[in-house]
Structure formats: C-alpha cells, structure tokens
N, CA, C and O atoms as a GROMACS GRO file, in nm:
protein
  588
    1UNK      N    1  -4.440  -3.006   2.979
    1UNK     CA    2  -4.312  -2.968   2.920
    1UNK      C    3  -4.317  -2.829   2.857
    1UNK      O    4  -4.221  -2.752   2.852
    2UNK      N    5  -4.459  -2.800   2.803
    2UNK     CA    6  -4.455  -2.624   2.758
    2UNK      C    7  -4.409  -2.559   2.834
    2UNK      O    8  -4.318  -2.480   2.810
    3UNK      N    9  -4.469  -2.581   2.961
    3UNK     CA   10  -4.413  -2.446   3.057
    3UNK      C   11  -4.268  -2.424   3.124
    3UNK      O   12  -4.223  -2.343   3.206
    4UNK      N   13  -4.216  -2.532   3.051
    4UNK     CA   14  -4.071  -2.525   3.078
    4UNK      C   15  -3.973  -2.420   3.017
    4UNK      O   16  -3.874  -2.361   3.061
    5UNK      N   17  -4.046  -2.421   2.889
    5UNK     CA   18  -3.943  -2.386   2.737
    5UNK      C   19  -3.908  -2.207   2.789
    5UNK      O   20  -3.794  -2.169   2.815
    6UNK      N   21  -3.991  -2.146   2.794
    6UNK     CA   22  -3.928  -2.037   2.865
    6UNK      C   23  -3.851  -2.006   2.975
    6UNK      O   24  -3.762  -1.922   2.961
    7UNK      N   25  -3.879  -2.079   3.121
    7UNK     CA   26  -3.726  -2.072   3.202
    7UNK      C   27  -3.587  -2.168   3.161
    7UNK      O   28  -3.480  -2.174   3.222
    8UNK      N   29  -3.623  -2.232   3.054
    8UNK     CA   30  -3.502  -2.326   3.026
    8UNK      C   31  -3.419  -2.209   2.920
    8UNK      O   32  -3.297  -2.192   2.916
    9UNK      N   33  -3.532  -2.131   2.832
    9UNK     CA   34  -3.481  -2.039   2.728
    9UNK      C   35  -3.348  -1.900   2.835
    9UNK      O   36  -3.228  -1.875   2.820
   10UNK      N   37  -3.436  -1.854   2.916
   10UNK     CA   38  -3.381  -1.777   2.997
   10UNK      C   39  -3.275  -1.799   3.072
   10UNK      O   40  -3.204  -1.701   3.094
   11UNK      N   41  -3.239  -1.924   3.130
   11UNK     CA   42  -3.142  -1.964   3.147
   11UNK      C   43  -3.032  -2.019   3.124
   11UNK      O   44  -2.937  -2.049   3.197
   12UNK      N   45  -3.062  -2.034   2.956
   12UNK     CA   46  -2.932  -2.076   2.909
   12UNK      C   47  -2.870  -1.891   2.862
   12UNK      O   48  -2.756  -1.850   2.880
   13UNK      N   49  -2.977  -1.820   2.806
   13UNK     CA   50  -2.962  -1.733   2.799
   13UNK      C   51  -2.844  -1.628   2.867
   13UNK      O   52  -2.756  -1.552   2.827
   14UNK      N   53  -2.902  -1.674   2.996
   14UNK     CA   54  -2.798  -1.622   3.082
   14UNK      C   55  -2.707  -1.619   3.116
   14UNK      O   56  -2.645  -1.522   3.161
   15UNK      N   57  -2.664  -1.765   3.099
   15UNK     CA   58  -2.536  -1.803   3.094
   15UNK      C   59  -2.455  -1.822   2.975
   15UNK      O   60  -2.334  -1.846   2.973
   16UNK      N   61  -2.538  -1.807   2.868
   16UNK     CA   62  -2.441  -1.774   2.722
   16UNK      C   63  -2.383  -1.559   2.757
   16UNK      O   64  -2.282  -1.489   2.750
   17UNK      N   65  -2.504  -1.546   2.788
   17UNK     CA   66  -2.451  -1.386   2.836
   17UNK      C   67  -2.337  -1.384   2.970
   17UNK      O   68  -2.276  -1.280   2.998
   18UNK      N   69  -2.320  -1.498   3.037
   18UNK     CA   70  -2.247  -1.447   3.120
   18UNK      C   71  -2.134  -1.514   3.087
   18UNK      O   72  -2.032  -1.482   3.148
   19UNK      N   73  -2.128  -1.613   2.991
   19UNK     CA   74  -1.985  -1.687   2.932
   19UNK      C   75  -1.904  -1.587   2.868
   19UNK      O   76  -1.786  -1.574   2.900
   20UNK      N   77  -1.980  -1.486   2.747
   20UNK     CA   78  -1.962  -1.394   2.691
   20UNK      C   79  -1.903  -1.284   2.751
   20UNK      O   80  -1.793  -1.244   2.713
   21UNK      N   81  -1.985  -1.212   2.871
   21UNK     CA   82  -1.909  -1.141   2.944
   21UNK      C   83  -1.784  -1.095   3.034
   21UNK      O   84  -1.733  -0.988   3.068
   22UNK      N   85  -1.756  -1.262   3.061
   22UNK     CA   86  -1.632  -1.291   3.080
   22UNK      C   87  -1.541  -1.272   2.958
   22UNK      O   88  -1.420  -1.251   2.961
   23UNK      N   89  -1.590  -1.278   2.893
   23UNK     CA   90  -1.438  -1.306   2.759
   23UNK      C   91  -1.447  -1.174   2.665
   23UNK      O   92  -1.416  -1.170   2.546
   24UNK      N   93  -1.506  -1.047   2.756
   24UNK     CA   94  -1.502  -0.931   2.688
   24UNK      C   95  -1.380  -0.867   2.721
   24UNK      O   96  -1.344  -0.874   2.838
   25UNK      N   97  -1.287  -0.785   2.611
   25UNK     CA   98  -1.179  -0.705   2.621
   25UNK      C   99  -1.098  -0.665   2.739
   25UNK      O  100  -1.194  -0.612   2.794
   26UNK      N  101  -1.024  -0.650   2.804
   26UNK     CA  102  -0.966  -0.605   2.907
   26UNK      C  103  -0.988  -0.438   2.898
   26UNK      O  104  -1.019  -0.388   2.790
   27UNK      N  105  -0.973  -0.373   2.992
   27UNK     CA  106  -0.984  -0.180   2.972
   27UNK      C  107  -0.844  -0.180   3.024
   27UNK      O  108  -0.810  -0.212   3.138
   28UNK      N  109  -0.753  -0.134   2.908
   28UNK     CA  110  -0.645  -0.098   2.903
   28UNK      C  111  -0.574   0.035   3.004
   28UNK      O  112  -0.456   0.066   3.015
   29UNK      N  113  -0.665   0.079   3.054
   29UNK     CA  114  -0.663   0.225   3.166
   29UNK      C  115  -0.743   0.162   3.265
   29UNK      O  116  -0.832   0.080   3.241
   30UNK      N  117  -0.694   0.221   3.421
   30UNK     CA  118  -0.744   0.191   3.577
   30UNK      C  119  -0.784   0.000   3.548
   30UNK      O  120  -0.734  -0.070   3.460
   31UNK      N  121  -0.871  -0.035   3.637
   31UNK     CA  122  -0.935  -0.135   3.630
   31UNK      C  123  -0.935  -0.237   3.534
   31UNK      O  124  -1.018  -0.207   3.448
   32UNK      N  125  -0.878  -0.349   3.508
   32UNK     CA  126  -0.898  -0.376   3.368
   32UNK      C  127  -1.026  -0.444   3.374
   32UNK      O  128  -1.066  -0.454   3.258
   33UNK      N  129  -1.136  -0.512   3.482
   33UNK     CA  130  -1.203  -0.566   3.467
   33UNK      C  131  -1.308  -0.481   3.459
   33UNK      O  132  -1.400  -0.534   3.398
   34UNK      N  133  -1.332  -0.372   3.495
   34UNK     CA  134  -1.408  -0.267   3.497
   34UNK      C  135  -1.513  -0.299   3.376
   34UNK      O  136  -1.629  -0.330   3.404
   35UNK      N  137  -1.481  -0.293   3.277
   35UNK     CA  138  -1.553  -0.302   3.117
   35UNK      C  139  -1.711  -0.379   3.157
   35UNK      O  140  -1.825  -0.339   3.130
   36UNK      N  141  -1.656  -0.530   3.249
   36UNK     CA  142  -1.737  -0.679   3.214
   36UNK      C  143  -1.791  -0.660   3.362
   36UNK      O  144  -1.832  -0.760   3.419
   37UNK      N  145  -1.792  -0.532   3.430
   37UNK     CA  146  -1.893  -0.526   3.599
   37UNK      C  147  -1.998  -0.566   3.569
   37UNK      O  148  -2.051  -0.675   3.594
   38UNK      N  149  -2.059  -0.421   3.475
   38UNK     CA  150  -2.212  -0.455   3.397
   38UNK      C  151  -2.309  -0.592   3.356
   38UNK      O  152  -2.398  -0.661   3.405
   39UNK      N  153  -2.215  -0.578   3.214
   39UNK     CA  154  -2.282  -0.681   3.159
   39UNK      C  155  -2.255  -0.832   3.259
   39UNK      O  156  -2.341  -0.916   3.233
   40UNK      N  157  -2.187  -0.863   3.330
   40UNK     CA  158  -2.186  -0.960   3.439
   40UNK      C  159  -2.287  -0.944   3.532
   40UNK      O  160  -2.353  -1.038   3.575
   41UNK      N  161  -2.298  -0.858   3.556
   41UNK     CA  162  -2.392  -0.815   3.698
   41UNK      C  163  -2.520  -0.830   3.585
   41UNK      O  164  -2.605  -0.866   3.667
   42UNK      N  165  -2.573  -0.828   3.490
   42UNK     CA  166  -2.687  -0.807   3.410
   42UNK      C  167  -2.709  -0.971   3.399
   42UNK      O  168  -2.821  -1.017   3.419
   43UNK      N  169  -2.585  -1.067   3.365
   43UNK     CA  170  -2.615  -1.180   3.315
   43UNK      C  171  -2.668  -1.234   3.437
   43UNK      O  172  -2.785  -1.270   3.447
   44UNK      N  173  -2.590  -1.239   3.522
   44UNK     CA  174  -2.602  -1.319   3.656
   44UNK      C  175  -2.748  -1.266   3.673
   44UNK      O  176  -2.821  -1.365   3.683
   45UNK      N  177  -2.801  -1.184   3.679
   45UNK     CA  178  -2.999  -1.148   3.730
   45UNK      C  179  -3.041  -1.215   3.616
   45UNK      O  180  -3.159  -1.248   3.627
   46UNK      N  181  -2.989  -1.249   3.509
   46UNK     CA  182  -3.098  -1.324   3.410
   46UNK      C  183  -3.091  -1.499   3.455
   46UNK      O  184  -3.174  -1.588   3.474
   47UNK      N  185  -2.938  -1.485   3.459
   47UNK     CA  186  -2.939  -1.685   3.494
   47UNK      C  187  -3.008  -1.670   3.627
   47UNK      O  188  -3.114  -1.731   3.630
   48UNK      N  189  -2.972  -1.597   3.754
   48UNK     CA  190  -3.074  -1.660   3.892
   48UNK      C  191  -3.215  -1.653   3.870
   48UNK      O  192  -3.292  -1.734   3.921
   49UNK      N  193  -3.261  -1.537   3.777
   49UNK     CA  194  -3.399  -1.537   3.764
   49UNK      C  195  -3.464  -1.676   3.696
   49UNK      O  196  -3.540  -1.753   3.753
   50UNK      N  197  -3.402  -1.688   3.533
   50UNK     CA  198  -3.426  -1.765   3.464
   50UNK      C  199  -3.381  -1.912   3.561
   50UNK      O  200  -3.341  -1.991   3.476
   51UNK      N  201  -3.376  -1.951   3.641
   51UNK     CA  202  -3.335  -2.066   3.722
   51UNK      C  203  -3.430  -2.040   3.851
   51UNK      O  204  -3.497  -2.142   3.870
   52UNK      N  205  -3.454  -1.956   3.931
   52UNK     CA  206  -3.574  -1.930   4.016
   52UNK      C  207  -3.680  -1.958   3.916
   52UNK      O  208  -3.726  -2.068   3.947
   53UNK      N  209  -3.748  -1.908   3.800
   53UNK     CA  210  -3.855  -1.920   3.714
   53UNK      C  211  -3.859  -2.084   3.707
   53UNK      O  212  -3.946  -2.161   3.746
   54UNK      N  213  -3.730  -2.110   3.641
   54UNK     CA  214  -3.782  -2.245   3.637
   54UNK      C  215  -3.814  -2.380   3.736
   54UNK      O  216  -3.886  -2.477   3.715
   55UNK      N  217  -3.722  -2.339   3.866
   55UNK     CA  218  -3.820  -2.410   3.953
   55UNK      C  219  -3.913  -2.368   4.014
   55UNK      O  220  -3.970  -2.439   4.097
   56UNK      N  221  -3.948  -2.247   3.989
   56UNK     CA  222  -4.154  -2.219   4.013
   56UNK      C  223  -4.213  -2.305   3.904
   56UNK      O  224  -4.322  -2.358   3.923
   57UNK      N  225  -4.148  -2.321   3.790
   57UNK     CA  226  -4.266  -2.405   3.681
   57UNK      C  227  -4.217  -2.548   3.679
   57UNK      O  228  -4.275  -2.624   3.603
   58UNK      N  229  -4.122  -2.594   3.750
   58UNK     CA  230  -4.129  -2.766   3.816
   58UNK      C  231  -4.208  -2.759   3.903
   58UNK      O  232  -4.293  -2.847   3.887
   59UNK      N  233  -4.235  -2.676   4.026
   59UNK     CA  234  -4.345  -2.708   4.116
   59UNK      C  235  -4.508  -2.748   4.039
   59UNK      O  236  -4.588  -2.839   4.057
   60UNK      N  237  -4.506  -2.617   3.941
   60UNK     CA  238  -4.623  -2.637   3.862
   60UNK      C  239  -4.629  -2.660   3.761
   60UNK      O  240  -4.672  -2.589   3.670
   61UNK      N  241  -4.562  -2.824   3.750
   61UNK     CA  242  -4.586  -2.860   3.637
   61UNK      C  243  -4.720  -2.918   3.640
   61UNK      O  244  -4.782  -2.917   3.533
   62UNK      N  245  -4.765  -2.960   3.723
   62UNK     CA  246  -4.880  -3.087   3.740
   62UNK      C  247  -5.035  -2.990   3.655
   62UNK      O  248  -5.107  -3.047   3.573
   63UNK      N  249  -5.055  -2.854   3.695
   63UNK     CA  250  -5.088  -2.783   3.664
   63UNK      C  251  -5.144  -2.736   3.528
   63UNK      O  252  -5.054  -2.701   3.452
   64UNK      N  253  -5.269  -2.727   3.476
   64UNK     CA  254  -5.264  -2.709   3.334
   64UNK      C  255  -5.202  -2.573   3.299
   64UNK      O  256  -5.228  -2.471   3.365
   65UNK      N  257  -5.092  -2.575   3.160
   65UNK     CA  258  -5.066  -2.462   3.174
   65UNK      C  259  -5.132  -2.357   3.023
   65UNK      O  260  -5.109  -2.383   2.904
   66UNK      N  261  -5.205  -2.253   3.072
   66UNK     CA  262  -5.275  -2.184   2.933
   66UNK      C  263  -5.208  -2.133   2.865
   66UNK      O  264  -5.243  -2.167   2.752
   67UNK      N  265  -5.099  -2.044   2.858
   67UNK     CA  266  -5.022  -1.953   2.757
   67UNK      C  267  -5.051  -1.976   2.651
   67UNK      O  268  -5.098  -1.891   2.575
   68UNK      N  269  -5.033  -2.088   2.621
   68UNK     CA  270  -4.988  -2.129   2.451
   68UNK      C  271  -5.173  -2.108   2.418
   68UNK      O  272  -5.221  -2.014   2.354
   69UNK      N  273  -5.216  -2.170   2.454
   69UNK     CA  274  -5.341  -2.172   2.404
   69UNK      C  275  -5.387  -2.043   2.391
   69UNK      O  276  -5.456  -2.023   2.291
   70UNK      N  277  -5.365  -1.933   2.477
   70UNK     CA  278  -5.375  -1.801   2.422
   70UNK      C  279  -5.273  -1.754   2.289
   70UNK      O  280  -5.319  -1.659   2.226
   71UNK      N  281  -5.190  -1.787   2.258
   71UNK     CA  282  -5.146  -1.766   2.169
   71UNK      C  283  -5.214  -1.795   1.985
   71UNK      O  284  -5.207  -1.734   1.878
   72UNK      N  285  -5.270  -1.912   2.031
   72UNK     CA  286  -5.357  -1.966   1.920
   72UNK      C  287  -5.458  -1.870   1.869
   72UNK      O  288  -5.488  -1.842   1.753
   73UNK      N  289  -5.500  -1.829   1.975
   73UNK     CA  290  -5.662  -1.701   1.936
   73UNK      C  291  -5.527  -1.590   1.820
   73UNK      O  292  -5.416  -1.540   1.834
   74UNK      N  293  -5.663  -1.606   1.685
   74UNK     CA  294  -5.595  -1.575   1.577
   74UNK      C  295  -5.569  -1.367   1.626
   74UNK      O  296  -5.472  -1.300   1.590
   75UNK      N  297  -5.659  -1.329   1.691
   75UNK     CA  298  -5.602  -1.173   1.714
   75UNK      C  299  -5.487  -1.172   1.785
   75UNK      O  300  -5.382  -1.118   1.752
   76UNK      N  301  -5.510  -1.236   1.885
   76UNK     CA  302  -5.327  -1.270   2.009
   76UNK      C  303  -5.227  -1.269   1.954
   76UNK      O  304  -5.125  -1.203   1.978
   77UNK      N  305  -5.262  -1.387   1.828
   77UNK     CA  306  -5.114  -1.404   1.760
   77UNK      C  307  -5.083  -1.269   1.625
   77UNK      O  308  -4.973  -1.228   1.587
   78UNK      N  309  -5.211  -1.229   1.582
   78UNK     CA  310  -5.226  -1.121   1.478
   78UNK      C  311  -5.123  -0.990   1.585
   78UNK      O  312  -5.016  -0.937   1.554
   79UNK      N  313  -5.177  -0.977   1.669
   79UNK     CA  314  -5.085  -0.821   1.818
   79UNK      C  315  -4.940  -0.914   1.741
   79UNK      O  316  -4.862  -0.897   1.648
   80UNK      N  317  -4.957  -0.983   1.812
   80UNK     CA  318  -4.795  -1.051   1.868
   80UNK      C  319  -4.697  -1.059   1.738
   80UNK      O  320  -4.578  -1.054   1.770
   81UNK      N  321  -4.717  -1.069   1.612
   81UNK     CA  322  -4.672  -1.085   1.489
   81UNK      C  323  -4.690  -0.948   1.516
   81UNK      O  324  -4.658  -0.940   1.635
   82UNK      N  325  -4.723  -0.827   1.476
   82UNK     CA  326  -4.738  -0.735   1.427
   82UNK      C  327  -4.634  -0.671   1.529
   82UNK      O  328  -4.535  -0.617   1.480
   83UNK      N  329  -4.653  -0.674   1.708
   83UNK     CA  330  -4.545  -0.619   1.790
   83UNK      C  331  -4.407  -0.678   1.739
   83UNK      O  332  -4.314  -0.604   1.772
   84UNK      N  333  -4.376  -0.766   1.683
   84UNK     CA  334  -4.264  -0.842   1.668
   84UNK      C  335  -4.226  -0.727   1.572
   84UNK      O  336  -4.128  -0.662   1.608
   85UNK      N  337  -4.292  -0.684   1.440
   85UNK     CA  338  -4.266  -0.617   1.318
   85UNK      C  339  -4.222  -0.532   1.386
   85UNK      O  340  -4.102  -0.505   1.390
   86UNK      N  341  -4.327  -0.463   1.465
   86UNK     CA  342  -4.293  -0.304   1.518
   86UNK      C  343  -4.149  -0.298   1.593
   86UNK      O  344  -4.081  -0.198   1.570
   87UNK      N  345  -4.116  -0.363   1.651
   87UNK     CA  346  -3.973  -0.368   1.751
   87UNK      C  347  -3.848  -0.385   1.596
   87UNK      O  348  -3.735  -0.340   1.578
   88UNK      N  349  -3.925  -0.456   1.526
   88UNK     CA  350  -3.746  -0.468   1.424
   88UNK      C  351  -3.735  -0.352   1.392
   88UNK      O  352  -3.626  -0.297   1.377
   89UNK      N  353  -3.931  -0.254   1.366
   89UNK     CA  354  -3.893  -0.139   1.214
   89UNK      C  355  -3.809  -0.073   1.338
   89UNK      O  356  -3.696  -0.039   1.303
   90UNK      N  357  -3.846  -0.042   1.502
   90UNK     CA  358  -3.806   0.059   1.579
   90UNK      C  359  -3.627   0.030   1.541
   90UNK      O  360  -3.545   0.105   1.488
   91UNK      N  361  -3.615  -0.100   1.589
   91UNK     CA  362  -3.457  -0.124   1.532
   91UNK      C  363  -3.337  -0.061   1.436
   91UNK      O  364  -3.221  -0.020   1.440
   92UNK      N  365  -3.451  -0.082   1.345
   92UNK     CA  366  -3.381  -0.030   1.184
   92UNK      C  367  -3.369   0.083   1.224
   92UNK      O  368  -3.256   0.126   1.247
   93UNK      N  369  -3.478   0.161   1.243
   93UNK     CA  370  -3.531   0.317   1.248
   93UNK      C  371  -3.433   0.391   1.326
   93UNK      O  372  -3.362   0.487   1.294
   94UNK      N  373  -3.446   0.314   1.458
   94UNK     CA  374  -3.338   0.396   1.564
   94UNK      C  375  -3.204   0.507   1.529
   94UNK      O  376  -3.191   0.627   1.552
   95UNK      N  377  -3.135   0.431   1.480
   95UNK     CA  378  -2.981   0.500   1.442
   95UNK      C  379  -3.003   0.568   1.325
   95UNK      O  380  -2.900   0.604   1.268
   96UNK      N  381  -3.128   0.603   1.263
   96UNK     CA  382  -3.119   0.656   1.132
   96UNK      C  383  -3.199   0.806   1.170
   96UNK      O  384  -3.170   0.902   1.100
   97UNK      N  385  -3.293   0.822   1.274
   97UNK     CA  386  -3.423   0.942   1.288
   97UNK      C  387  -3.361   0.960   1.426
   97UNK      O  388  -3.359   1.079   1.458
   98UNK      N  389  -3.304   0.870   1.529
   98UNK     CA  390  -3.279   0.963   1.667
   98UNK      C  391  -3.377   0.856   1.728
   98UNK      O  392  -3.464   0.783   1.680
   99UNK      N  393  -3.322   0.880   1.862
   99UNK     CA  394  -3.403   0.813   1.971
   99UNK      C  395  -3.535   0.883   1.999
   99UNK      O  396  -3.630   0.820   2.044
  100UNK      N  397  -3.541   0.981   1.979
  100UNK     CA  398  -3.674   1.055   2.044
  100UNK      C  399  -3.779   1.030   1.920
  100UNK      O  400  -3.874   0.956   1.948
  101UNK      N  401  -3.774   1.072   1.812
  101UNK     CA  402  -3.871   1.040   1.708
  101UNK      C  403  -3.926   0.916   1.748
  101UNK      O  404  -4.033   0.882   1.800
  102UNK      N  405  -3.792   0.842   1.697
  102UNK     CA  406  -3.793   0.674   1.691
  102UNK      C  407  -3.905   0.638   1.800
  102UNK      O  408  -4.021   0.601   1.783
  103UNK      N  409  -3.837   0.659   1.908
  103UNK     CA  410  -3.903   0.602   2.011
  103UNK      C  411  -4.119   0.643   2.016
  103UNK      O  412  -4.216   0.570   2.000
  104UNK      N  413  -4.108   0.757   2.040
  104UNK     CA  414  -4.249   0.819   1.962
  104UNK      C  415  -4.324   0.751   1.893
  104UNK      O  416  -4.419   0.694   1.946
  105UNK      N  417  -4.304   0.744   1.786
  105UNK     CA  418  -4.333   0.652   1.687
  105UNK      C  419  -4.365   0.502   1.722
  105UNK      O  420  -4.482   0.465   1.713
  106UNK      N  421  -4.262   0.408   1.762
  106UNK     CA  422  -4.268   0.273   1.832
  106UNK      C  423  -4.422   0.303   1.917
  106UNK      O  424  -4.539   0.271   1.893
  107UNK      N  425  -4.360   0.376   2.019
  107UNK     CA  426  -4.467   0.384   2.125
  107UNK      C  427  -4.635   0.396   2.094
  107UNK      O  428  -4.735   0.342   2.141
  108UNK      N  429  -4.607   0.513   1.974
  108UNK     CA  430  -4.732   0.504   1.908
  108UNK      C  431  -4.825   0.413   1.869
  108UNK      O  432  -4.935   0.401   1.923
  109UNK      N  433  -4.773   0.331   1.752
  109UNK     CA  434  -4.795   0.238   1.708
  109UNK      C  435  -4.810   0.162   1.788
  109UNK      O  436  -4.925   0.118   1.786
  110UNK      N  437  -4.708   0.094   1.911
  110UNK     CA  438  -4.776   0.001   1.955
  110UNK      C  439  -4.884   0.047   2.080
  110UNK      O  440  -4.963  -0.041   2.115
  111UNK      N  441  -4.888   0.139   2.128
  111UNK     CA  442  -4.993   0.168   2.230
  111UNK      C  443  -5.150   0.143   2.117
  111UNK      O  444  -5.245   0.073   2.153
  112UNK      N  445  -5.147   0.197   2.018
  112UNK     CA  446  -5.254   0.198   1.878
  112UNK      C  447  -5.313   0.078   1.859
  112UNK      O  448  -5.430   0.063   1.823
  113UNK      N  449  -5.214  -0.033   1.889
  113UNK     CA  450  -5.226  -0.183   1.858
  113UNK      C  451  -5.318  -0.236   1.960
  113UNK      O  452  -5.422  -0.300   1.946
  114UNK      N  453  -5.232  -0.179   2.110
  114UNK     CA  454  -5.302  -0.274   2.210
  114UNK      C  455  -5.428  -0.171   2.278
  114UNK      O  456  -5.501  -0.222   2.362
  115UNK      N  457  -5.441  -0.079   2.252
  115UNK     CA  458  -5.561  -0.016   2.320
  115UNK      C  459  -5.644   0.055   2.165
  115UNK      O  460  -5.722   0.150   2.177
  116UNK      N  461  -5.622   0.009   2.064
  116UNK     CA  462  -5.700   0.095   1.963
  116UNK      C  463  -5.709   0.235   1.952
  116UNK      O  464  -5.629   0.310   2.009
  117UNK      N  465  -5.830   0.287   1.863
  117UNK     CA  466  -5.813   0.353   1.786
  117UNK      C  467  -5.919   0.516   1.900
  117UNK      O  468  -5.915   0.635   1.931
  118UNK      N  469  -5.979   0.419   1.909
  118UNK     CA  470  -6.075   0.519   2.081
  118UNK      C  471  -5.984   0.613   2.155
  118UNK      O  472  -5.990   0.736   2.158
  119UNK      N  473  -5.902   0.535   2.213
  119UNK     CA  474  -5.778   0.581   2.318
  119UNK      C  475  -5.704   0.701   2.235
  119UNK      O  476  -5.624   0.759   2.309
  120UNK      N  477  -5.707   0.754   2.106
  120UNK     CA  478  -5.583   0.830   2.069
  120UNK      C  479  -5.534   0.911   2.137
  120UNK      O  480  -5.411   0.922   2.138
  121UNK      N  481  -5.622   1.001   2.221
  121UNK     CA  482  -5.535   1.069   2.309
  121UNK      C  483  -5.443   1.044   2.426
  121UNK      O  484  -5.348   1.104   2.476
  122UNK      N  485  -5.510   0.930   2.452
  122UNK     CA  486  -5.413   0.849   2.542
  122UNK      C  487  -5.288   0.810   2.485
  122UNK      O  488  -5.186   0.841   2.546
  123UNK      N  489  -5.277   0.728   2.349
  123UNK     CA  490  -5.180   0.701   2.314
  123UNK      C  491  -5.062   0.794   2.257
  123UNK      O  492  -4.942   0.770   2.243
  124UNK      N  493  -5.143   0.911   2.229
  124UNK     CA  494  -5.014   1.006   2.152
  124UNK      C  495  -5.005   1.084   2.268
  124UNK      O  496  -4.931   1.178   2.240
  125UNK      N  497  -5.052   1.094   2.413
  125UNK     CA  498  -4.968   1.136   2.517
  125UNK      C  499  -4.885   1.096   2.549
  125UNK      O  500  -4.772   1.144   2.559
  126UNK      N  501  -4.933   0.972   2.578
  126UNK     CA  502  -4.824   0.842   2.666
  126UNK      C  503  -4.717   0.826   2.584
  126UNK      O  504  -4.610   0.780   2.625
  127UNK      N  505  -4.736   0.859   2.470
  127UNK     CA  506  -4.583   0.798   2.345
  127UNK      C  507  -4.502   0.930   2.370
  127UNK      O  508  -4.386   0.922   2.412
  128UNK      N  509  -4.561   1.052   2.344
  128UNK     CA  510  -4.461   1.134   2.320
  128UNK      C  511  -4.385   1.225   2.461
  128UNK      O  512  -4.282   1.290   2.481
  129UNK      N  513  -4.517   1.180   2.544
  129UNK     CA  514  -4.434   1.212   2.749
  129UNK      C  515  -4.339   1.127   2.751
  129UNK      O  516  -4.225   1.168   2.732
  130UNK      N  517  -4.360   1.013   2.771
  130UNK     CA  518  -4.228   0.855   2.791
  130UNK      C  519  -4.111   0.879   2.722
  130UNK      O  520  -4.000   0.855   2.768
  131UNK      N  521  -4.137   0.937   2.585
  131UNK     CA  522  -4.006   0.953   2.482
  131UNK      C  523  -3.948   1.058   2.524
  131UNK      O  524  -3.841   1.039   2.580
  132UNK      N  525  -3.995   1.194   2.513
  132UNK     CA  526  -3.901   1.323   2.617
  132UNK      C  527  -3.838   1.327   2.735
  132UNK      O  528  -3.732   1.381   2.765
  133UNK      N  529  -3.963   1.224   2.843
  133UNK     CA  530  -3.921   1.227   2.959
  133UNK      C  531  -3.749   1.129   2.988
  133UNK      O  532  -3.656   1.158   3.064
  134UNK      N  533  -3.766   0.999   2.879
  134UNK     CA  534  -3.652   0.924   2.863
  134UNK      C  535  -3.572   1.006   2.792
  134UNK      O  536  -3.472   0.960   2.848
  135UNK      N  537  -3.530   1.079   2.726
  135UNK     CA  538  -3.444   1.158   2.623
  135UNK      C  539  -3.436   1.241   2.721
  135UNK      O  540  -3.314   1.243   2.742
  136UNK      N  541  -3.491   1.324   2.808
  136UNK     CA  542  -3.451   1.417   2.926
  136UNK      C  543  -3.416   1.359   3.023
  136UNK      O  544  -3.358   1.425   3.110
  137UNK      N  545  -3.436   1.219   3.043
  137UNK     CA  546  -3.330   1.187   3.206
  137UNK      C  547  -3.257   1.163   3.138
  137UNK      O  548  -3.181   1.257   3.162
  138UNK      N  549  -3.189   1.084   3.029
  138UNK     CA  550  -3.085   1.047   2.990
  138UNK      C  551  -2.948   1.180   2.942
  138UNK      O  552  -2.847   1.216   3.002
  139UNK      N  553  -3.006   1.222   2.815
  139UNK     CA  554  -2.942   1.292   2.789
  139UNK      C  555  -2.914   1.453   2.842
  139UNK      O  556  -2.811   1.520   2.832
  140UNK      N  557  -3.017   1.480   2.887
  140UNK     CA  558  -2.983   1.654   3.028
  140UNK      C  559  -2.926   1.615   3.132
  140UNK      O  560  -2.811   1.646   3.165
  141UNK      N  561  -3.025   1.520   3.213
  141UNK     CA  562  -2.928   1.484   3.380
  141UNK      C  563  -2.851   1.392   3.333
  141UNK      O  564  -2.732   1.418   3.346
  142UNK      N  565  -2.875   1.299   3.286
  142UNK     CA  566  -2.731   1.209   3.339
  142UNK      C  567  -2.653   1.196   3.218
  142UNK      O  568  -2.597   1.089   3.196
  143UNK      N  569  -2.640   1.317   3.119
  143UNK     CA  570  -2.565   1.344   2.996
  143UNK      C  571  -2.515   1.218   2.943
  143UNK      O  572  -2.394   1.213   2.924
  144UNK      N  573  -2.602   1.092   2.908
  144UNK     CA  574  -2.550   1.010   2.821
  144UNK      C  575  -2.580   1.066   2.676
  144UNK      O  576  -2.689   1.123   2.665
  145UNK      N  577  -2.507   1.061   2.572
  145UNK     CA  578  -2.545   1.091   2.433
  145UNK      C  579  -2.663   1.002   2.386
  145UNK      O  580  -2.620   0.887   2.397
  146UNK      N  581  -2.755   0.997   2.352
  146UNK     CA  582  -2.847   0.920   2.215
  146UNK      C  583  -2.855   0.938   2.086
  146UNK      O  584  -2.846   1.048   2.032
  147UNK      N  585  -2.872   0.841   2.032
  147UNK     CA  586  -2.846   0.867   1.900
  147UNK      C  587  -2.947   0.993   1.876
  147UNK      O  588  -2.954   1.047   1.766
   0.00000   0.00000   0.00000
C-alpha cells in the first residue's frame, strides 16, 4: 500500500488542478477560453501521468518496495527537511531580491547540501550559470518580465 500513496497523491492532484482549471475566469477579449489552454493542458499531463504511475505500481505491488526505508536513514531525512526549508526561504525570498539573486542563492545552498563542501566550485558555477542562463532565456529572448 506505500507504493501507492504517491500515484494516488498525483492523481487526485491532477484532477483537483484540472477541476480548477475549468472554473478559471473567462478572457473577456478574442478567445474566451484561451486563459484555461495552459493550465488544462498542464493538469491533464499530471492526471495521465499520475494514473500511468499508478498502474506501474499495481503491477508492482507484489514487489518489496524501498523508498520509505530510505527515508528513515537519519541524513536522507536531515537533506530532505533541510531541502524542504530551502524551497520555502527561496519562496519568501523570490518577490522580495529578484529571480536571479534568489535563484543563485537556492541553487547554492542546495547544490552545498547535496554534493558538499569539496565541490564549491562546482556549485557556485552551476548556481550562478543556471540562474543567468534562465533570467537570459526568459527575460532577453522570450521577454517575459521576472520579478
């Protein structure tokens, strides 16, 4: 039954996102359905996925399944609590410093977490290439604003 709880999670998921998406605003100009393409087209890949996932894990249910038991090892869960922190502070942080800092930062920290303290050059490359390179496709070529 463990290995259920995640495609059952994902799939209701999906379909609370795609109940939702239906009952978003009309666009008062051209198209009115235009608004709910997206987020529809987004829900629907989470419910078929989350519903493909879960009958790969009815086939294998019979199967012992490990996850959880990795979760137990007190460092696994020490990352995993601590990534959890890091994603809210990025949260908070976001709309207040800018996407590019923000993001930097996140990346930092958590690359720091999962490859240590050895790697630094690795990690303060990889954080601060990924963050420009995303802040430069977004906002130069395909001129979306970021915070």
């Amino acid at each position: 039954m463990e290995r259920l709880i995640a495609p059952i999670f994902f799939t209701i998921i999906g379909a609370v996102f795609f109940i939702l998406s239906i009952n978003l605003p009309r666009s008062p100009l051209g198209n009115p359905n235009e608004l709910t393409y997206f987020p529809m087209m987004i829900a629907i890949m989470i419910l078929v996925l989350g519903i493909v996932y879960l009958i790969r894990e009815l086939k294998l249910r019979k199967e012992e399944f490990k996850a959880f038991k990795l979760v137990r090892v007190p460092e696994t869960l020490k990352r995993l609590i601590i990534s959890v922190l890091l994603m809210l502070g990025y949260t908070l942080i976001f709309e207040r410093i800018g996407f590019l800092i923000s993001t930097m930062l996140f990346l930092g920290a958590l690359l720091f977490l999962l490859n240590g303290k050895s790697r630094w050059k690795l990690n303060i490359i990889t954080s601060v290439l990924f963050a420009f390179i995303s802040w430069y496709s977004f906002a130069v070529l395909l001129q979306v604003s970021l915070p």
